[in-house]
ChimeraX commands (.cxc) that place a marker at each C-alpha (Angstrom):
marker #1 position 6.34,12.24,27.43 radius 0.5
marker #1 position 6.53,9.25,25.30 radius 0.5
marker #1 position 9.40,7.04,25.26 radius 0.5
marker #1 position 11.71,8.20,22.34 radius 0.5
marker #1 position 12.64,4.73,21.20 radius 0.5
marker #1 position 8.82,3.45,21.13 radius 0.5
marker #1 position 8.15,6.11,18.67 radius 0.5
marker #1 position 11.11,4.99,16.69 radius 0.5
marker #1 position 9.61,1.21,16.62 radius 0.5
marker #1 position 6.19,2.55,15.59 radius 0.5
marker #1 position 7.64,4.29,12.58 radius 0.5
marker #1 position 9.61,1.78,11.54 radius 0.5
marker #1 position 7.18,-1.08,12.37 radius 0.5
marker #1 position 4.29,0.91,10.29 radius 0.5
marker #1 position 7.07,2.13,7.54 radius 0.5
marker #1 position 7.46,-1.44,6.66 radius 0.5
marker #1 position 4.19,-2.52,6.77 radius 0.5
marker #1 position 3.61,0.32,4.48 radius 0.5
marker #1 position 6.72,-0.89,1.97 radius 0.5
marker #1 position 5.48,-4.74,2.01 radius 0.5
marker #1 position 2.16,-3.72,0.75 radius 0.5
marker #1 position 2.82,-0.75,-1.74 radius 0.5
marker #1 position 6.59,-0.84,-2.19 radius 0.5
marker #1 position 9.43,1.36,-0.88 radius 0.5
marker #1 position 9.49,3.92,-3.75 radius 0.5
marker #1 position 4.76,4.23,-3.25 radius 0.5
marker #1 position 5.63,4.93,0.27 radius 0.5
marker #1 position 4.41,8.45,1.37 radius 0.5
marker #1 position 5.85,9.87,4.66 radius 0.5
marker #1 position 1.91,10.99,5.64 radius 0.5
marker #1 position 1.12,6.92,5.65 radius 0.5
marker #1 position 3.59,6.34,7.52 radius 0.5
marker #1 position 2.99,9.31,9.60 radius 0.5
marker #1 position -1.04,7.80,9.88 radius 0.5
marker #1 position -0.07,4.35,10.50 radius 0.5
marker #1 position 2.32,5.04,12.92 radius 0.5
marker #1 position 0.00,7.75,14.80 radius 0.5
marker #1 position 2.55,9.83,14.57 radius 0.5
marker #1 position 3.51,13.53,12.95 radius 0.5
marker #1 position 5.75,13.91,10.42 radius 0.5
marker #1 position 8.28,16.56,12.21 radius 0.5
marker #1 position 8.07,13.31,14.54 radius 0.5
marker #1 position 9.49,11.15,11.73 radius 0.5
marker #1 position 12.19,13.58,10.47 radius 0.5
marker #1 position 13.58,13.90,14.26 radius 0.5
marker #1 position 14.13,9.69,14.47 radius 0.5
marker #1 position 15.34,9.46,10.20 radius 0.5
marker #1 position 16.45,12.90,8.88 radius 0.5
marker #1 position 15.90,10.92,5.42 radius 0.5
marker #1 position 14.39,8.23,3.79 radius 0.5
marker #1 position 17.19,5.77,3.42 radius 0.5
marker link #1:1,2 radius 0.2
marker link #1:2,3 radius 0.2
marker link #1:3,4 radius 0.2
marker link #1:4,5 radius 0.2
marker link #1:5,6 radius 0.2
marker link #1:6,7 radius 0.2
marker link #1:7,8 radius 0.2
marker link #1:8,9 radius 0.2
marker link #1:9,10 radius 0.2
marker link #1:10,11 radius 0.2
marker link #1:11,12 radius 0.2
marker link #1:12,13 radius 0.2
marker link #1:13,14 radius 0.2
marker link #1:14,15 radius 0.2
marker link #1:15,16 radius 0.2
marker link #1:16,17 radius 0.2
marker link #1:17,18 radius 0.2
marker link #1:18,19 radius 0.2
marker link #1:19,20 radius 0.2
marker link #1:20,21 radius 0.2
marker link #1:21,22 radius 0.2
marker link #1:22,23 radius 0.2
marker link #1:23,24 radius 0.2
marker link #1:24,25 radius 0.2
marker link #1:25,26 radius 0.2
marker link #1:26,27 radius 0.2
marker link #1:27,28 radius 0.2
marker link #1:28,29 radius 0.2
marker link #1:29,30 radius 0.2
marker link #1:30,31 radius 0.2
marker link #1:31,32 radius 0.2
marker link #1:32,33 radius 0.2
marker link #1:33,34 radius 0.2
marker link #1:34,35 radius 0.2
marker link #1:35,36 radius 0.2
marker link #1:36,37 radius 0.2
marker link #1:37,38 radius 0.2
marker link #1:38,39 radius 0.2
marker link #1:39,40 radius 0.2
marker link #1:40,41 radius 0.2
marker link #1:41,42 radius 0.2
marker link #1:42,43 radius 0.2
marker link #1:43,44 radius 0.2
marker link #1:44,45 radius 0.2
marker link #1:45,46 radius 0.2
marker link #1:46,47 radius 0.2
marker link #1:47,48 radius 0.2
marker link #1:48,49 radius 0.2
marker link #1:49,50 radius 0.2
marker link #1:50,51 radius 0.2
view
């Protein structure tokens, strides 16, 4: 099992590479979910929302 808070980095780490490139509001959760090499239920378990 991967270490919960090393997912958590990934997805943010990749979420703002993703928001200083296209901009918070061009974000979509499936880049986020690619860049990160993660799934989306994987996102919405470490930030129920986007804020």
């Amino acid at each position: 099992m991967k270490d919960p808070q090393t997912t958590r980095e990934r997805i943010l780490d990749a979420a703002l590479n993703i928001f200083s490139s296209k901009g918070y509001y061009d974000t979509k959760l499936d880049e986020v979910a690619d860049e990160s090499g993660t799934s989306k239920g994987s996102i919405y378990f470490h930030f129920p929302n986007k804020e």
